[in-house]
C-alpha positions as CSV (number, residue, x, y, z in Angstrom):
1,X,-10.8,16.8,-12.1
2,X,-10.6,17.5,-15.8
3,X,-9.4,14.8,-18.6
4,X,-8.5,15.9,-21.9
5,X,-10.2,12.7,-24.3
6,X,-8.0,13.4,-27.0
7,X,-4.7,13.2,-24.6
8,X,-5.9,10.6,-22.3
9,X,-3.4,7.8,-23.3
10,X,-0.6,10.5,-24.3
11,X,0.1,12.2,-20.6
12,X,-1.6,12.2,-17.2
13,X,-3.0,14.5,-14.3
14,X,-3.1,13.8,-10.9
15,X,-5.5,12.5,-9.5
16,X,-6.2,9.9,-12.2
17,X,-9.5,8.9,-10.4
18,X,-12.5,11.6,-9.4
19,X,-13.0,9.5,-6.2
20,X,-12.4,8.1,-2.6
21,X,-9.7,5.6,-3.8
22,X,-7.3,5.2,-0.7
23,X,-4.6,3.0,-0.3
24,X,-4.7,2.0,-3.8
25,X,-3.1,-1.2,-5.6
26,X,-2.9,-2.2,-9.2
27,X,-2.8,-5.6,-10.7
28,X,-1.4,-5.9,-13.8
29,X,-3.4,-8.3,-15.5
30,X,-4.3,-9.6,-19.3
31,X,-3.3,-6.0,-20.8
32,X,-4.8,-4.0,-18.4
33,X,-4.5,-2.5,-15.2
34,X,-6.9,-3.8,-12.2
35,X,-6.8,-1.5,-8.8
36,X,-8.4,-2.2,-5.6
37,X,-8.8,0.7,-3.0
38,X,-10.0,1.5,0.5
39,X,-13.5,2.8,0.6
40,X,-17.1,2.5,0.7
41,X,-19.0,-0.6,0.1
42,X,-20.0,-1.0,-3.9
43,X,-22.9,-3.6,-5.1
44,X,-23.0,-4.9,-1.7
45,X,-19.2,-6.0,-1.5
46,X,-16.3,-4.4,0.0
47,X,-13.3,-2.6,-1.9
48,X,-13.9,-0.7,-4.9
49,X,-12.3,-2.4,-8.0
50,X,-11.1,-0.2,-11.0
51,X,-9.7,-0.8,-14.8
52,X,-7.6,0.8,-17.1
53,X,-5.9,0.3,-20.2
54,X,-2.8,2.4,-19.5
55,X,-3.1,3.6,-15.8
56,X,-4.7,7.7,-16.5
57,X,-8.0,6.5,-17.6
58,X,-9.8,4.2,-14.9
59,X,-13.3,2.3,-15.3
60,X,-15.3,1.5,-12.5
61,X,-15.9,-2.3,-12.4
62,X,-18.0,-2.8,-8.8
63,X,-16.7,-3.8,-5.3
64,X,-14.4,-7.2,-4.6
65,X,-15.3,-9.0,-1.5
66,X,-18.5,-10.6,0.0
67,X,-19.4,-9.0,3.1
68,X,-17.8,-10.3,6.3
69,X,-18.8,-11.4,9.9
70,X,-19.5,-7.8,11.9
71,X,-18.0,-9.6,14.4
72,X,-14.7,-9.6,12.9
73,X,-14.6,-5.7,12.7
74,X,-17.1,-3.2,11.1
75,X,-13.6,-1.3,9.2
76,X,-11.6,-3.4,6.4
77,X,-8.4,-1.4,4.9
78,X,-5.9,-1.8,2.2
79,X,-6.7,-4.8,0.2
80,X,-3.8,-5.9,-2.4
81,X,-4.6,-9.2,-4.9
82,X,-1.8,-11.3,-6.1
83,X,-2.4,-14.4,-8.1
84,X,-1.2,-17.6,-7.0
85,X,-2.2,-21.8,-7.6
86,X,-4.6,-20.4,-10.4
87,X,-6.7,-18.5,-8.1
88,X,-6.6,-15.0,-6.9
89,X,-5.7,-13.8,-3.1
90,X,-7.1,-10.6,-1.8
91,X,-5.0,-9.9,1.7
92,X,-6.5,-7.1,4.2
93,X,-7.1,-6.4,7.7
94,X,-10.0,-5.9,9.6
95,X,-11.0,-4.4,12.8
96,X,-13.3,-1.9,14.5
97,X,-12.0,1.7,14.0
98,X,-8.3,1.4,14.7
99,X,-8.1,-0.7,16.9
100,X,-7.8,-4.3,16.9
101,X,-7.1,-4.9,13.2
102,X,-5.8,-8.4,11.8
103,X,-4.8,-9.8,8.4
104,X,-7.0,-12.0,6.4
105,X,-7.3,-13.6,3.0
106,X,-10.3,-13.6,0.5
107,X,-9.7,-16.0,-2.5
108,X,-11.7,-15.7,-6.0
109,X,-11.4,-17.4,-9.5
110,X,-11.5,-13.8,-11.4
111,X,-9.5,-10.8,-10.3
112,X,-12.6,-8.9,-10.2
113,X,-14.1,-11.5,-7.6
114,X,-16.2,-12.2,-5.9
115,X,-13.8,-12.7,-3.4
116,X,-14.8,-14.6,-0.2
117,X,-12.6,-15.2,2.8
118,X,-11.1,-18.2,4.0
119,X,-12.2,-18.1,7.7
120,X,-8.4,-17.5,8.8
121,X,-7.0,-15.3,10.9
122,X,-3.0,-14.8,9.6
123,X,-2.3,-12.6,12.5
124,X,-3.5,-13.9,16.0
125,X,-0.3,-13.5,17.6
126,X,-0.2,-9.7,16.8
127,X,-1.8,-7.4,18.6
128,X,-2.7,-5.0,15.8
129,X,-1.6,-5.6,12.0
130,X,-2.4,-3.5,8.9
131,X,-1.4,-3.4,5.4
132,X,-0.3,-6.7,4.2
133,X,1.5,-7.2,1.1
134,X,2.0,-10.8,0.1
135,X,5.9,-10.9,-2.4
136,X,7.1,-13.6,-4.1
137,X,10.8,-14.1,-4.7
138,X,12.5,-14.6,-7.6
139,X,13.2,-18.4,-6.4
140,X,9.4,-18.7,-5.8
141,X,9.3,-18.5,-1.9
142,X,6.1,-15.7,-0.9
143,X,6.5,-13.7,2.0
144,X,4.0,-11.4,3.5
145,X,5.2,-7.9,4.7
146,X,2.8,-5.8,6.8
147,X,2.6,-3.0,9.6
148,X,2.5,-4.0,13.3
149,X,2.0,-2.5,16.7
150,X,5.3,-2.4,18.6
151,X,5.8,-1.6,22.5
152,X,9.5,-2.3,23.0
153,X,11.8,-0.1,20.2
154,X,12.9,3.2,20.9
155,X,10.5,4.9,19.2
156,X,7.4,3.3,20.0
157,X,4.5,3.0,17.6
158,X,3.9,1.0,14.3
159,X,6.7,-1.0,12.5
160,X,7.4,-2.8,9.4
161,X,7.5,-6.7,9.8
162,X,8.3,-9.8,7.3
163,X,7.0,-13.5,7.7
164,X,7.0,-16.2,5.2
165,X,3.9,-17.4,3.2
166,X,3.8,-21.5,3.2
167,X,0.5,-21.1,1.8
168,X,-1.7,-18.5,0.7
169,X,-3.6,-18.7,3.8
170,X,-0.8,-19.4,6.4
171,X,2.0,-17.2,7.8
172,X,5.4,-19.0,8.8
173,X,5.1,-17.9,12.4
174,X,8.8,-16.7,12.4
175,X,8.0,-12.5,11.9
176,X,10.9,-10.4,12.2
177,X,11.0,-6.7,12.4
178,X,12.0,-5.2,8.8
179,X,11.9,-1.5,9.6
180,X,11.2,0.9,12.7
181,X,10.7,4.7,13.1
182,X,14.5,6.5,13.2
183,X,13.4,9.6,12.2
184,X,10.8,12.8,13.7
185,X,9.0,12.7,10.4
186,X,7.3,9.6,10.9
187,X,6.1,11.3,14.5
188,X,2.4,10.0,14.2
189,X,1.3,11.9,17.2
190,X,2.6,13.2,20.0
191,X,1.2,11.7,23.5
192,X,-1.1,9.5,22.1
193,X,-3.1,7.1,24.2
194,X,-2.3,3.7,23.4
195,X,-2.7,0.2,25.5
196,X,-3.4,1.5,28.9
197,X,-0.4,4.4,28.8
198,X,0.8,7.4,26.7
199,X,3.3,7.4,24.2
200,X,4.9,9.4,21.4
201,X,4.1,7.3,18.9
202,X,5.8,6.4,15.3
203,X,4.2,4.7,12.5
204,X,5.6,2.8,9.3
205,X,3.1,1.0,7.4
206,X,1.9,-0.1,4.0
207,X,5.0,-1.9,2.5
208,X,5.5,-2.7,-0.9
209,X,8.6,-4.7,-2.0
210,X,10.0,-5.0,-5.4
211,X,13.7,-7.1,-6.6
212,X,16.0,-4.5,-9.0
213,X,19.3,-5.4,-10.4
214,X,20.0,-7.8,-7.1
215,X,18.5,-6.0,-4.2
216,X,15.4,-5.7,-2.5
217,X,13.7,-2.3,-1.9
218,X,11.1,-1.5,0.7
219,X,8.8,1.2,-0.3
220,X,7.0,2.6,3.0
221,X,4.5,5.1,4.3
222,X,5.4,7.1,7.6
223,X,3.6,9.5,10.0
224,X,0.4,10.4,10.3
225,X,-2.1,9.4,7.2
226,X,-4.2,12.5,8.7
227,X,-1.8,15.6,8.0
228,X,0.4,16.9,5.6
229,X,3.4,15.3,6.8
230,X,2.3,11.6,5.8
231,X,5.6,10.3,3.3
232,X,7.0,7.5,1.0
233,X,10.6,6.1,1.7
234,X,12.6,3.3,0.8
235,X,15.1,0.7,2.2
236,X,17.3,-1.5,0.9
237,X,18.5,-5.2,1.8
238,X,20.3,-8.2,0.1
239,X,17.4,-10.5,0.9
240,X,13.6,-10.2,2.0
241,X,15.1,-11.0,5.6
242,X,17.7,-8.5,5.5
243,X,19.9,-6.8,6.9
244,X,17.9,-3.6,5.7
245,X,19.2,-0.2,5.4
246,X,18.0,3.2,5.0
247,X,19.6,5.8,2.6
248,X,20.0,9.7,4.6
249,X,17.0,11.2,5.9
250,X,17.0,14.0,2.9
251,X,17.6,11.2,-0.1
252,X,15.6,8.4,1.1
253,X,12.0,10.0,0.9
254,X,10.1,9.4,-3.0
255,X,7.2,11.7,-2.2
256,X,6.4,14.3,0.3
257,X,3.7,17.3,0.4
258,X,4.2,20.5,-2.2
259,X,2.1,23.6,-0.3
260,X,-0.4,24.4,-2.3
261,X,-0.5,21.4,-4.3
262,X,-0.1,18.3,-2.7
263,X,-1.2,17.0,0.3
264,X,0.0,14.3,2.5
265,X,0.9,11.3,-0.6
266,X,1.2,7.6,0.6
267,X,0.3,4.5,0.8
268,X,1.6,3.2,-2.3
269,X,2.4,0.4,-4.5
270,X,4.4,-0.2,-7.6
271,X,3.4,-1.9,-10.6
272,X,5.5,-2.7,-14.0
273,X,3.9,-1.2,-17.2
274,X,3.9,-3.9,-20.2
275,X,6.6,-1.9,-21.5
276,X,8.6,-2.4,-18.4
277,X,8.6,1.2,-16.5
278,X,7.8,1.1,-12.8
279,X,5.3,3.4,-11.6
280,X,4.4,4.5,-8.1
281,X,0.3,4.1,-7.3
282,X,-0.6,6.1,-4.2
283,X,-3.3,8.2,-2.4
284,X,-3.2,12.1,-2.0
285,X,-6.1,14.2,-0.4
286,X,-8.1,16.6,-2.4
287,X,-7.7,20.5,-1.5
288,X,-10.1,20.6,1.5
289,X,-9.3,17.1,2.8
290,X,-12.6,15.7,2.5
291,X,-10.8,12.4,0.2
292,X,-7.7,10.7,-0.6
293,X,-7.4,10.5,-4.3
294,X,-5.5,7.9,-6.4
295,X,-2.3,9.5,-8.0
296,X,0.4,7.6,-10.6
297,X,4.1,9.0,-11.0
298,X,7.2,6.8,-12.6
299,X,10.2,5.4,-11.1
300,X,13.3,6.3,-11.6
301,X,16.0,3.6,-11.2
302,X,19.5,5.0,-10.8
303,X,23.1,3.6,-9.4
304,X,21.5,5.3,-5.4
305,X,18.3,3.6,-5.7
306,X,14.7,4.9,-6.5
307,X,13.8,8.4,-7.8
308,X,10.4,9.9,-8.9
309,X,9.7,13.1,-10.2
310,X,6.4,13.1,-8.3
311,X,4.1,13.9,-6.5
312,X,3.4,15.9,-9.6
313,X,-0.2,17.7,-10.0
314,X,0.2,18.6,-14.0
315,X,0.5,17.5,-16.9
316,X,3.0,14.7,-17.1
317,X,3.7,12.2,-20.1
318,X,2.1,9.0,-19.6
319,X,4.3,6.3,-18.4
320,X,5.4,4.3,-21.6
């Protein structure tokens, strides 16, 4: 990846990072950006942690959390840090592989930690949970969104689920299903072995939530993270509860693969410039699929909901 020094805070390229960055989030945080990623270990701590100053030119700080109890799992994905009670909350699961994975909490005193968990387990009732991502409400209630293993809905797989947040380390035991597979692009594969029989098997996962002009959008990942086909979409809902509702299959997906240029984008989450422009932070992989690759495109807001121009892979203006 090239950057041109004398453009850097004028436009951007995809990727804006020349490494393993998946499942990236961004913090905005005392006039800059802060992103945490999926990854290997850095100093001796887990998560790789990143600044920038406008989102196209990124720093590499060091890693966030103190290592945890092997026990617990040897694989720890998609940590997102939201600050809360004057401290700052790092939520991610944990689990060996893919299996068994459960959300936790990591608390620190500076964004860029160290963070070091709280010895709680948010998730014990589940029986595999992934991608949490705590929201506050404009009246100040938090709520923690996150993928979870499903056996009973039509299309069986991974869904998109919604608890409350009493605390920062304690869920309101009162999940409810937010979203579920309706569609063959979020196929994650076909006959898969799961839980002692075979399925086809769906997968939403990694939520992000953001409040626009009176409703609530759900930006989501579906099928497999692995091919081409992985997606963004949305859904809509008058309250972090619900009802949600998907726009068609052809308008509700934000960003899908371009042949030749970009493959499989997800995992994303949003984050409001200081000038007030939403932009989309997600992974892509690299051309031979060796790393998935922090990318940055704009939001669109218009009178149908969400538009993007991306995935782009040129030149772009930089996001005011």
């Amino acid at each position: 990846m090239q950057f041109s020094v004398a453009t850097a805070r004028r436009t951007y390229r995809n990727p804006v990072y020349d490494g393993y960055f998946a499942d990236p989030f961004v913090l905005r945080w005392e006039g800059r950006y802060v992103a945490y990623g999926t990854g290997s270990w850095v100093d001796g701590r887990l998560f790789e942690v990143l600044e920038s100053p406008d989102l196209a030119t990124w720093t590499r700080v060091g890693g966030a959390m103190e290592p945890i109890d092997s026990e617990l799992g040897t694989d720890c994905w998609a940590p997102e840090v939201v600050e809360a009670d004057g401290r700052f909350w790092l939520y991610y699961s944990v689990g060996h592989g893919d299996a068994g994975h459960h959300l936790r909490v990591a608390v620190a005193d500076h964004p860029f930690g160290p963070f070091v968990d709280t010895g709680v387990n948010l998730t014990p009732h589940e029986r595999f949970a992934i991608d949490p991502h705590p929201f506050c409400d404009i009246e100040g209630t938090w709520y923690l969104f996150y993928a979870r293993d499903v056996l009973t809905a039509e299309r069986v797989g991974t869904q998109i689920a919604v608890d409350t947040l009493p605390s920062m380390t304690a869920l309101g035991g009162a999940a409810r299903t937010v979203l579920e597979a309706t569609a063959d692009w979020q196929l994650f594969q076909a006959s898969r072995r799961m839980y002692g029989a075979t399925y086809d098997w769906y997968t939403l996962e990694g939520p992000t939530v953001r409040h626009h002009d009176g409703v609530y959008y759900c930006f989501y990942s579906g099928g497999s993270w692995m091919t081409d086909g992985y997606a963004v979409a949305w859904a809509s809902a008058p309250s972090p509860f619900g009802p949600w509702t998907e726009p068609s299959a052809t308008s509700g997906r934000l960003l899908a693969a371009v042949p030749g240029h970009v493959r499989g984008p997800g995992h994303n989450s949003l984050v409001t410039t200081y000038s007030g422009t939403d932009v989309l932070v997600y992974h892509a992989w690299d051309e031979a699929t060796t790393k998935r690759m922090m990318c940055i495109d704009p939001v669109e807001w218009r009178a149908d909901g969400p538009h993007t121009p991306g995935p782009s892979w040129k030149d772009r203006p930089l996001p005011a």
